[in-house]
Structure formats: structure tokens, C-alpha cells
C-alpha positions in Angstrom: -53.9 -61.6 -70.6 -56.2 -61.8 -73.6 -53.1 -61.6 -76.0 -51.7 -64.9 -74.4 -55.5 -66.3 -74.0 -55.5 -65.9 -78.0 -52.6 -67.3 -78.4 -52.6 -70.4 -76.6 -55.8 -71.2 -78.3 -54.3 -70.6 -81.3 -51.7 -73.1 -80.6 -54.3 -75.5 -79.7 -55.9 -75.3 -82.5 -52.5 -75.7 -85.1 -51.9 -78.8 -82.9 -55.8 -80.2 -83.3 -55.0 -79.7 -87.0 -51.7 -81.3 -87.4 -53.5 -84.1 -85.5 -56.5 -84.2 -87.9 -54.4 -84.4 -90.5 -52.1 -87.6 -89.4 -55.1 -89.0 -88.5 -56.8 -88.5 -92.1 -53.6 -89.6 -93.8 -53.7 -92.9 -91.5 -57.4 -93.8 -92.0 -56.5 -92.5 -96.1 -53.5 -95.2 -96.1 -55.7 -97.8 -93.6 -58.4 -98.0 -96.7 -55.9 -98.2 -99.6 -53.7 -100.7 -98.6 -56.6 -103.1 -98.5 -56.2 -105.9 -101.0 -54.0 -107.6 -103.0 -50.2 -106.4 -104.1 -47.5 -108.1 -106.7 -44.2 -107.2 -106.5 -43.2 -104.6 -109.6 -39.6 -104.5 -108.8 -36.7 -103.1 -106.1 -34.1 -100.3 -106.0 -32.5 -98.1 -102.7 -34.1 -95.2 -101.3 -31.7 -93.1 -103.5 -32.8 -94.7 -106.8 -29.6 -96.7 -107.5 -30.1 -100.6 -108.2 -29.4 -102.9 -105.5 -26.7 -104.0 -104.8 -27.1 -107.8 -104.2 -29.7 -109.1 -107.2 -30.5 -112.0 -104.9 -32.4 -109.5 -102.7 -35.0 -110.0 -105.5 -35.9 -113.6 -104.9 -35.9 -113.5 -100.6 -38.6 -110.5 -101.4 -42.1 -111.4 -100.9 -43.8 -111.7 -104.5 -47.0 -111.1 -103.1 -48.6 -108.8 -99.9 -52.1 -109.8 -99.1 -53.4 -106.5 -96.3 -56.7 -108.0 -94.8 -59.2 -105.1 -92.7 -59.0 -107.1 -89.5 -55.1 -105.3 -89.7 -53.5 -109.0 -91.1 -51.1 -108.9 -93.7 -50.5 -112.3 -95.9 -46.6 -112.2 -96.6 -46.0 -115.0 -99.2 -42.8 -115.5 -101.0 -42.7 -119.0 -103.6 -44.4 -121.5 -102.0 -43.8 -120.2 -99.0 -47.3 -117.9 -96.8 -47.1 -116.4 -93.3 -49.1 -114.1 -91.3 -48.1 -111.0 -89.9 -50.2 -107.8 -87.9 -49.8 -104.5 -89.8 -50.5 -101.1 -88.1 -50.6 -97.8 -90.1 -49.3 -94.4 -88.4 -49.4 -91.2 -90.4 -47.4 -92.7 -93.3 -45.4 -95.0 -91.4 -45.9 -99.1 -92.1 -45.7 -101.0 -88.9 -45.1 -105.2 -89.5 -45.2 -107.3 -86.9 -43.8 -105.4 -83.9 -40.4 -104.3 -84.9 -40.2 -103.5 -89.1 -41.2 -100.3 -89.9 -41.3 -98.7 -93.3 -42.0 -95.1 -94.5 -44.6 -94.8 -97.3 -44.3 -93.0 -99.9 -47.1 -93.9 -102.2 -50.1 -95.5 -102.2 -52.8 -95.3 -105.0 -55.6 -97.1 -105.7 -53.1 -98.7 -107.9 -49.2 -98.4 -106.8 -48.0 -98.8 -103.4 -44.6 -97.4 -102.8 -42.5 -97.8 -99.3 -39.0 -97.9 -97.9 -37.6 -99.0 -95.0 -36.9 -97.1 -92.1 -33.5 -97.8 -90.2 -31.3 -95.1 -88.1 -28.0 -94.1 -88.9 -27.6 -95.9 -92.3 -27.5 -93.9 -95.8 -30.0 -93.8 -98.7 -28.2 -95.9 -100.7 -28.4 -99.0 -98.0 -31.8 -98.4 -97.6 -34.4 -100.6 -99.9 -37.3 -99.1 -101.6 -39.9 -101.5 -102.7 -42.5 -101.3 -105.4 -45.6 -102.8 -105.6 -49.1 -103.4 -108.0 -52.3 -103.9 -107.1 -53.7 -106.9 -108.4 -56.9 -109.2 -108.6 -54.8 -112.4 -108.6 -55.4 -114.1 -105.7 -52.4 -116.0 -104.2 -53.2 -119.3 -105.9 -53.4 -117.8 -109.6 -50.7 -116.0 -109.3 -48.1 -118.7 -107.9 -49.6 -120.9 -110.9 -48.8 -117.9 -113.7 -45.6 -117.3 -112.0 -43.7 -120.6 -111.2 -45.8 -123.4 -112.3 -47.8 -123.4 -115.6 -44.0 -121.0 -116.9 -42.2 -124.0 -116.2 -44.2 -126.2 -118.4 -43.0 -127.2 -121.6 -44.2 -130.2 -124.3 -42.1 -132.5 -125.4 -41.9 -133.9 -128.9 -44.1 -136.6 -128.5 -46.5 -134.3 -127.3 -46.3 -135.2 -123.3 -46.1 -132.1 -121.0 -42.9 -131.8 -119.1 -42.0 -129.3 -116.1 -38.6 -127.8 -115.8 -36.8 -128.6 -112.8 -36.9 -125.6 -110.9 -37.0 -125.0 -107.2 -40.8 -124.9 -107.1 -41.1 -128.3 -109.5 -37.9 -131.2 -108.4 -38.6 -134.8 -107.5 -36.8 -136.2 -104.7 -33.4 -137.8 -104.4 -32.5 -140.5 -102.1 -28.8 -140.9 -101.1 -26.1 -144.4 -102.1 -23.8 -143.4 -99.8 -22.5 -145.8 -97.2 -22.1 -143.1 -94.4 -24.6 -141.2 -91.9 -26.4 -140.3 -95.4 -27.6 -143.8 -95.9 -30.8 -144.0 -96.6 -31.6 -140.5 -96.7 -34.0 -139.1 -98.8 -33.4 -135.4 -100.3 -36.5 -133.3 -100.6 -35.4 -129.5 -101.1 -34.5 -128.4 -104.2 -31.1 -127.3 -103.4 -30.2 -130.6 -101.7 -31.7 -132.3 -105.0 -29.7 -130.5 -107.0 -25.9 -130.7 -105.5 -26.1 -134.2 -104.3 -27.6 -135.5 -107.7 -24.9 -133.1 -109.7 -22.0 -134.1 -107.4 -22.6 -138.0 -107.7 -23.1 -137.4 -111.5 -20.1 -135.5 -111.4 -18.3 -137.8 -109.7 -18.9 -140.9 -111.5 -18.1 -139.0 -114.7 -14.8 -138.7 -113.3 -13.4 -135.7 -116.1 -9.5 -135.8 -116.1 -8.4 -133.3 -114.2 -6.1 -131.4 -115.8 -8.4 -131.7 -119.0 -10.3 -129.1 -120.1 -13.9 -129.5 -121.8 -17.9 -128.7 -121.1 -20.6 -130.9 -121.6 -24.7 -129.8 -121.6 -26.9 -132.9 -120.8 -30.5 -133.4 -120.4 -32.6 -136.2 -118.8 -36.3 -136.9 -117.4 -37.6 -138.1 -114.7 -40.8 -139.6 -115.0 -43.7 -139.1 -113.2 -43.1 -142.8 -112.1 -40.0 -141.8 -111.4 -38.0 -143.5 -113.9 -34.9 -142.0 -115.9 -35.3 -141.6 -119.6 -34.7 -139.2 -122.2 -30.9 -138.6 -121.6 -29.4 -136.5 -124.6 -25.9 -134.8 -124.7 -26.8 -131.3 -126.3 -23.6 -129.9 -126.2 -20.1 -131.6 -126.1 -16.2 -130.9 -126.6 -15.6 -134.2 -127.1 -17.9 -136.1 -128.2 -15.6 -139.7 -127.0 -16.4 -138.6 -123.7 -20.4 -138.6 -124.3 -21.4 -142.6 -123.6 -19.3 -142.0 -120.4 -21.3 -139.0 -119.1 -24.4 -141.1 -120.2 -23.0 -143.9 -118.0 -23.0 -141.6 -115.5 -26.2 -140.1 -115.4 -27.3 -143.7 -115.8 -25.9 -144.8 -112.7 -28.7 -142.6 -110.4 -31.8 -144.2 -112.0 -32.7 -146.0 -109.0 -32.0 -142.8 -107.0 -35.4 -140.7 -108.1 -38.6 -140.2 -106.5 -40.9 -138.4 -109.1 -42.2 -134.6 -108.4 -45.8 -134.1 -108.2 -47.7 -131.2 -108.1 -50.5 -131.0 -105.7 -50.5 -134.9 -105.1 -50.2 -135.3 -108.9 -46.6 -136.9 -110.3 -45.7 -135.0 -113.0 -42.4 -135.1 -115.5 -39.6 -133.5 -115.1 -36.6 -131.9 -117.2 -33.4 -131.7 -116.3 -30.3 -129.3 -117.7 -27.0 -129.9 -116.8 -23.8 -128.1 -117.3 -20.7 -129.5 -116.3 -17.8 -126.8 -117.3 -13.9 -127.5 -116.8 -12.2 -124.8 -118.8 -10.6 -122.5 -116.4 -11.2 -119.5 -118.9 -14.2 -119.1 -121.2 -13.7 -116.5 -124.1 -15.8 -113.6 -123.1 -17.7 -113.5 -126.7 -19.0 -116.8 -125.6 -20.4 -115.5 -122.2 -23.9 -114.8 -124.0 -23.8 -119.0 -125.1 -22.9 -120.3 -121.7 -25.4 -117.8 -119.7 -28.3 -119.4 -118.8 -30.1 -118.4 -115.8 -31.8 -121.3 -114.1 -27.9 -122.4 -113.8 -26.3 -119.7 -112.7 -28.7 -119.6 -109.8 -27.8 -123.4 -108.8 -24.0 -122.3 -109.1 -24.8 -119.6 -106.7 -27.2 -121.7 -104.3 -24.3 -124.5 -104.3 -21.3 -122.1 -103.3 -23.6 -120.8 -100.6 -24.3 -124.4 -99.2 -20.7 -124.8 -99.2 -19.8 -121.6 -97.3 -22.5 -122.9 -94.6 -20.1 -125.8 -94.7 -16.7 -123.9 -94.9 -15.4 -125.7 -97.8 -14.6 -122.3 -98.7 -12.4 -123.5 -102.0 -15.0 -125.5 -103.5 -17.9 -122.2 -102.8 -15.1 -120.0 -104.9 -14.6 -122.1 -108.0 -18.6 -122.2 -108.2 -18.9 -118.2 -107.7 -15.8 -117.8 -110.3 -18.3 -120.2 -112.7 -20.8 -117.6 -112.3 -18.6 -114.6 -112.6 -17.6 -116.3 -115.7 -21.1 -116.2 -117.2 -22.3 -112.9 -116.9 -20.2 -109.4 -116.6 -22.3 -108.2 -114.0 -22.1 -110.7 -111.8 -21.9 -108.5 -108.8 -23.6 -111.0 -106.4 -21.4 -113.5 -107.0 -18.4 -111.3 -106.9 -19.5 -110.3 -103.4 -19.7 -113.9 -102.4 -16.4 -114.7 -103.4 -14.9 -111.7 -102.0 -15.9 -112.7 -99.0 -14.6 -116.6 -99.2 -11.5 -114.6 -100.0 -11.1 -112.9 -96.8 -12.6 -115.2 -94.7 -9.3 -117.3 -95.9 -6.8 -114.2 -95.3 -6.6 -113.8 -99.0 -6.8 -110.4 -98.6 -5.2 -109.6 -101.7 -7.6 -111.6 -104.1 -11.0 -110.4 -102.3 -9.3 -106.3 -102.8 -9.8 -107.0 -106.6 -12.9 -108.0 -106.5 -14.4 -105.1 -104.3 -12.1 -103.0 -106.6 -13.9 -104.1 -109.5 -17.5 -103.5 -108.2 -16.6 -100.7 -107.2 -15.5 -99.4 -110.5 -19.0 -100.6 -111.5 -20.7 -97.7 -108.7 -20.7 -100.4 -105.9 -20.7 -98.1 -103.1 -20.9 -100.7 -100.5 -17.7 -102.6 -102.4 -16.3 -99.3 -102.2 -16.7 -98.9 -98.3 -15.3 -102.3 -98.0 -12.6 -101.6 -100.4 -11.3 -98.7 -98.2 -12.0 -100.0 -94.3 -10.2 -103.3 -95.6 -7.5 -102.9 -98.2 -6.6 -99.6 -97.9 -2.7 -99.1 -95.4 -3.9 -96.7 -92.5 
């Protein structure tokens, strides 16, 4: 009877402890997460790089953890709220997201999500810096004062970016009329598509053209420049073009304040570009509004139009891989089986393992 006496209490004990110790880790965790965190970077649980780059920009560039167990989420311009709870080393957000840490310094917070059933190399890790920026300072650093350029005159000029565009207002004679356009992807593929359109390129002609143009702070059009051209007797007519939308604009501001700002455009009709060129045509701010417009036109199943702009990004850049995912998709969606099989074939040669589980569930002759 003493034996199992002893030995109960000695299980009770081990228990307490075990407790203690979550407990410690918890309250350890509760007082080091406090404070300010910028995103460092992402990769999977496994340590391979994700497999969709535009993971990066939907990830919050900044976690704010408050004591009264509030977390500050804020991603661009965008800031919500959101309760946090810490268990042992488990992150709880909100009431459902849950994510396992697996470091957290006075300096480097480390966690990955937790989700049943699904391997390590589906599963995100996230890394994040602690920082003394507040929210304000950093969102200046980060998207505002590195868009800012000077001109030659010596004016300040922002680049027309997603976090700096004026507004658009539609011409069309339909249930657009008198719309006005005020988010930066609507900006961007109405004011492209009528500039596009009004340009009129020959079809079956091949040729690129690089413009740039300003729109003032009072929201006139000035500044237009051709900075790159195949043929130069089609220049006064893209000018024409660009021309036609001057009444169009509605100056950015920034904080209440109008500001200038800088357009680039790229409008590209060779079917092929020789790959020792990609490195000349690549320029990032672009490929992104390629991507962003093929994604508004999946939303509207013009499934076509979204594959020539992916195959315009594909074209820029050998890796690529969100875009190819994109247009492997349109692909099937439209039953062309064969086309979207290359594409997961390809990124899968590249160590795509999710290109290579879709590659064998959907191309593969069971």
C-alpha cells in the first residue's frame, strides 16, 4: 500500500511539473511577444521557398502584440485588430488560426502554422524582427518616401504604385458612365486598356513601346516621353493616345496633400522575346500589374485575355512560377488539359512539389 502511495505521488508530482513548465513557457512567450515585429521573410515548415511569391505581399508586413492580449495585424495601408492567446508554444489568433512557435527572442520571433493532415512542405513558416518603428514610420520607409523620386527640374515626383495612384474616372457610354476608379488596380487596367485601345497597334504587327507621363498634383497630364520604341513612326500616335485621357485624372494625394505622379508603361506585341533580353524587359512594378490584371480577368472569366497577360510575365522572368500557376489553371479551367500539363511539368522540374501533385492526380492515364 505504501509502494502505490509513493507512487501515485510521484505521478502527481511529474504531472505538477510538466504543468509548471507549460505554464512558465506561456508566461516566457506572453512577455516576449510584446512589441513591435517587421516581417524578415517566408519559407515552408520544411525550409524550401514558397511556392507562390505572391504569398509575400498578402502577408502582414508588420504585427503589433499589445499586453491587454491585442494584436495589430497591418498589411500596406491596410490595419485590423485581432485577440491573441498564448498556450505552451502554440499562437492562438482570433478564435480559429493557430500557429506553433518556434522562436521567440528578445529579437527574432519564429512561428508556423499548424494545420492537420497536410505536409511540411504546404505548411508556411514565417519570420519576423523586432523593431522600434512604429506603424506610421515604417509604412513611410517602406512604400512612400521609396517611391519618391526628383525630377529634372528639381520637383519631387511619386511613382505610381499601389500605395501612391490618382484616380480615374470612366468615358464610357455604358453602366460605367460616370464612374470614378479609386483602387489601384482598377486605375491601372482601365487607364492601360483605353490607352491601349486608342493606340490601336496592328494586329498582326509586332513591336514594344516604354512610355512615361505625369499626373500633376492638379491633376493635369504632362511630361509624356516615349523611352523606348520599335518604331519610332508609331511614337506621335501613342502620344495621341495617352493624350486622349487628360481629362480622365483626379490627382493622388497623400494624407490630404496632391502630390505628382509617374507613370511607366509597357505595351509589348512580340509573341516571343529573345531570352538574352529577359533581364531588359524585367521590371518589377510591371510584372506585378500584368499579374494583378490576369487575376481581375479570371474574376471575370475572360480566361484568354488572363493567359496572354500571365504568358507576358512568364516571358520576363525564368522563374516565374506564380504566374505559371495562374496560367496553368486558366488552362484547365478551359479543358486545355494538354497546355496546363506543361506548365505543372515545368515547375515541377524546377522542385515544385505542389506542381508535381498536380501534374500526377491530373495528367497522368490511371
Amino acid at each position: 500500500m505504501k509502494i502505490l502511495y509513493l507512487l501515485i505521488l510521484s505521478l502527481l508530482l511529474s504531472f505538477s511539473g510538466v504543468g509548471q513548465i507549460k505554464r512558465d513557457s506561456s508566461n516566457d512567450y506572453a512577455q516576449k511577444i510584446i512589441g513591435n515585429w517587421m516581417k524578415d521573410y517566408i519559407d515552408m515548415k520544411d525550409g524550401s521557398r514558397i511556392d507562390d511569391p505572391s504569398i509575400d505581399e498578402i502577408t502582414a508586413s508588420m504585427l503589433i502584440f499589445r499586453k491587454n492580449n491585442i494584436a495589430v495585424v497591418i498589411q500596406g495601408k491596410a490595419a485590423a485588430t485581432t485577440p491573441f492567446e498564448i498556450f505552451g508554444d502554440t499562437l492562438l489568433v482570433g478564435k480559429m488560426v493557430m500557429y506553433r512557435i518556434q522562436k521567440l527572442t528578445n529579437y527574432e520571433f519564429v512561428f508556423t502554422q499548424i494545420l492537420e493532415n497536410i505536409p511540411d512542405y504546404q505548411l508556411r513558416r514565417y519570420h519576423y524582427l523586432a523593431t522600434q518603428e512604429s506603424s506610421s514610420d515604417y509604412f513611410n520607409r517602406r512604400f512612400i518616401t521609396s517611391n519618391l523620386k526628383i525630377q529634372s527640374n528639381g520637383d519631387s515626383v511619386y511613382a505610381f504604385s499601389k500605395y501612391i495612384f490618382p484616380k480615374f474616372k470612366s468615358n464610357r457610354e455604358d453602366a460605367f458612365r460616370g464612374l470614378v476608379f479609386n483602387t489601384f488596380e482598377d486605375v491601372y487596367e482601365q487607364s492601360y486598356d483605353l490607352i491601349e485601345s486608342i493606340f490601336n497597334f496592328p494586329e498582326k504587327k509586332k513591336g514594344s513601346f516604354k512610355v512615361a507621363f505625369v499626373i500633376s498634383k492638379k491633376g493635369i497630364l504632362k511630361d509624356i516621353s516615349i523611352k523606348e520604341s520599335s518604331d519610332s513612326s508609331y511614337n506621335a500616335r501613342l502620344q495621341q493616345a495617352i493624350l486622349q485621357t487628360r481629362k480622365l485624372w483626379i490627382p493622388a494625394d497623400i494624407d490630404g496633400k496632391a502630390v505628382d505622379v509617374l507613370f511607366n508603361y509597357e505595351f509589348n506585341y512580340n509573341d516571343k522575346q529573345d531570352e538574352s533580353e529577359d533581364n531588359k524587359y524585367f521590371d518589377p512594378t510591371i510584372y506585378q500589374s500584368l499579374l494583378e490584371r490576369g487575376d481581375r480577368q479570371i474574376e471575370k472569366k475572360n480566361y484568354i485575355k488572363a493567359i496572354k497577360l500571365y504568358t507576358k510575365c512568364i516571358l520576363m522572368k525564368d522563374d516565374a512560377f506564380d504566374a505559371l500557376y495562374k496560367r496553368a489553371d486558366a488552362y484547365f479551367t478551359l479543358k486545355v488539359e494538354k497546355n496546363a500539363c506543361s506548365d505543372w511539368n515545368y515547375l515541377a522540374t524546377k522542385g515544385q512539389k505542389k506542381a508535381e501533385d498536380l501534374f500526377l492526380k491530373n495528367c497522368l492515364k490511371r
